[in-house]
N, C-alpha and C positions, 0 to 999 in steps of 0.2 A: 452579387458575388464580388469579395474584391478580389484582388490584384494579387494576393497573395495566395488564397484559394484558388483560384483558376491555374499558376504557375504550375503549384501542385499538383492538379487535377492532370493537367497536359504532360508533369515527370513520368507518375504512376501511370500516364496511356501512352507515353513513349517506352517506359522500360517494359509493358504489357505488351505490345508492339514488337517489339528487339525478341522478346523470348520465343514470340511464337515465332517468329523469323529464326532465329535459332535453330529452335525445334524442325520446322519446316527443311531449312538446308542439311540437317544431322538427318534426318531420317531421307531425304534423295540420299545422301552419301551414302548409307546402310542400304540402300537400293543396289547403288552401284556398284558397292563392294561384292553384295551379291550374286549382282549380272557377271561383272567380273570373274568372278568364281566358278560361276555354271559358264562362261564362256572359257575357259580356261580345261575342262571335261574335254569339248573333242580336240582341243591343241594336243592333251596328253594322249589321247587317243590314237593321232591321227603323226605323234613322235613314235609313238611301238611300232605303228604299221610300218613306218618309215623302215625303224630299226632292222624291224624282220627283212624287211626286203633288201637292205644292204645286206643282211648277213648271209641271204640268198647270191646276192649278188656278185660278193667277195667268197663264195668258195670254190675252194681250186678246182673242180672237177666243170663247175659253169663258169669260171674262167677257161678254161681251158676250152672249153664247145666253143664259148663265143668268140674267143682270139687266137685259139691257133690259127698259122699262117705255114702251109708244108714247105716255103722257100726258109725260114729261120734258121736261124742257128740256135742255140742254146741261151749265148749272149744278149741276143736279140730279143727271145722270147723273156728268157726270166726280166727284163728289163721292161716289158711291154706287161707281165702280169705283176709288176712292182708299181708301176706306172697307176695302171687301173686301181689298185687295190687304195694304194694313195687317193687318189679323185673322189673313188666314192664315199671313200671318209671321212675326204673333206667337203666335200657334198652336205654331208649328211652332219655336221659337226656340232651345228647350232640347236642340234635335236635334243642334245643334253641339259638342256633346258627345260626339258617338261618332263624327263624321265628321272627313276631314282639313280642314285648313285652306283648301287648294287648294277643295276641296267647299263649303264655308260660303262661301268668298267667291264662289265663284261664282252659287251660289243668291243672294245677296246681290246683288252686282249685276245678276243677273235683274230682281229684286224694283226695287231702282232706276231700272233703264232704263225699265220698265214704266212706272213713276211717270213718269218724266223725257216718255216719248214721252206721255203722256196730256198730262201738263200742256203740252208743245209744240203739239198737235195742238189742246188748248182754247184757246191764244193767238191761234189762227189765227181765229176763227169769233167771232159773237157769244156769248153767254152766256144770251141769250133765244133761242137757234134750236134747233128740235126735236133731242130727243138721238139721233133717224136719221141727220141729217146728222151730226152726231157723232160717232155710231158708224162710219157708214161711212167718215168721214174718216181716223178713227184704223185700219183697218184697212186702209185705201187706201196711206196711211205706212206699215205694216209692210210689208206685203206689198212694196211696194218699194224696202224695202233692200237693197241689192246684197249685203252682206257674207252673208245669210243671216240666219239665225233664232239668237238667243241663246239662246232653251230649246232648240233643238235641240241646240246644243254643250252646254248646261249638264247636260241630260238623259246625252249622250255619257260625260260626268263621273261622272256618279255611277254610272254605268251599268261603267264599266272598273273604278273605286272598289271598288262591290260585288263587283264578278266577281271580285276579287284576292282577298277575304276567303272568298269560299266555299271 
């Protein structure tokens, strides 16, 4: 064989070489992207759970069990369930990442109305009147909103969300 044929020989088993190498690394990638993907299933999974349980956590009637405090004031209280309701949403914020859009905003304006009816419900009252009356006021106002309960839909939400994914 000469010198010239052999060259040859050894291009075409180099570039034979290189493709299946190629191939080789493109198909792990398509592996990965895979795994990826199925590992990606219980992150969004386990962002609902989350959700639900923030929007459990942020309602006023379980804020209220778990922080009233019968020395308060008014001030004191709405200020300690404005407190909370902040923490856990920023807790929970990085959750928006695995859920839909539809999903986030809605926990989202949970988290708002929450704020919004607290701060309405403290406009009404003094600021030095025991945080009982307070509290009961604020849940006297939920309780009689006609349209229903916004965690209740917002729950609904995450709750169909979830189910699609499993």
């Amino acid at each position: 064989m000469d010198l010239i044929t052999l060259s040859f020989a050894l291009s075409v088993l180099a570039v034979i070489l290189g493709i299946i190498a190629f191939q080789r690394r493109h198909q792990k990638s398509e592996l990965t992207s895979e795994g990826k993907q199925f590992e990606s299933t219980p992150l969004q999974l386990q962002a609902y759970e989350r959700l639900v349980l923030l929007t459990e956590r942020i309602a006023l009637a379980e804020l209220i069990n778990r922080l009233y405090q019968p020395g308060f004031s008014a001030m004191e209280m709405k200020q300690l369930l404005l407190e909370n309701i902040r923490q856990e949403f920023a807790y929970n914020t990085s959750q928006q990442l695995y859920v839909s859009q539809l999903a986030w905003d809605a926990v989202r304006n949970l988290k708002e109305q929450e704020i919004m009816l607290i701060n309405q419900v403290y406009s009404l009252i003094a600021p030095t009147a025991p945080a009982a009356a307070f509290t009961k006021k604020i849940l006297e106002t939920e309780m009689a909103q006609p349209e229903g309960s916004l965690r209740e839909l917002v729950t609904q939400i995450l709750n169909r969300e979830a189910k699609k994914i499993m």
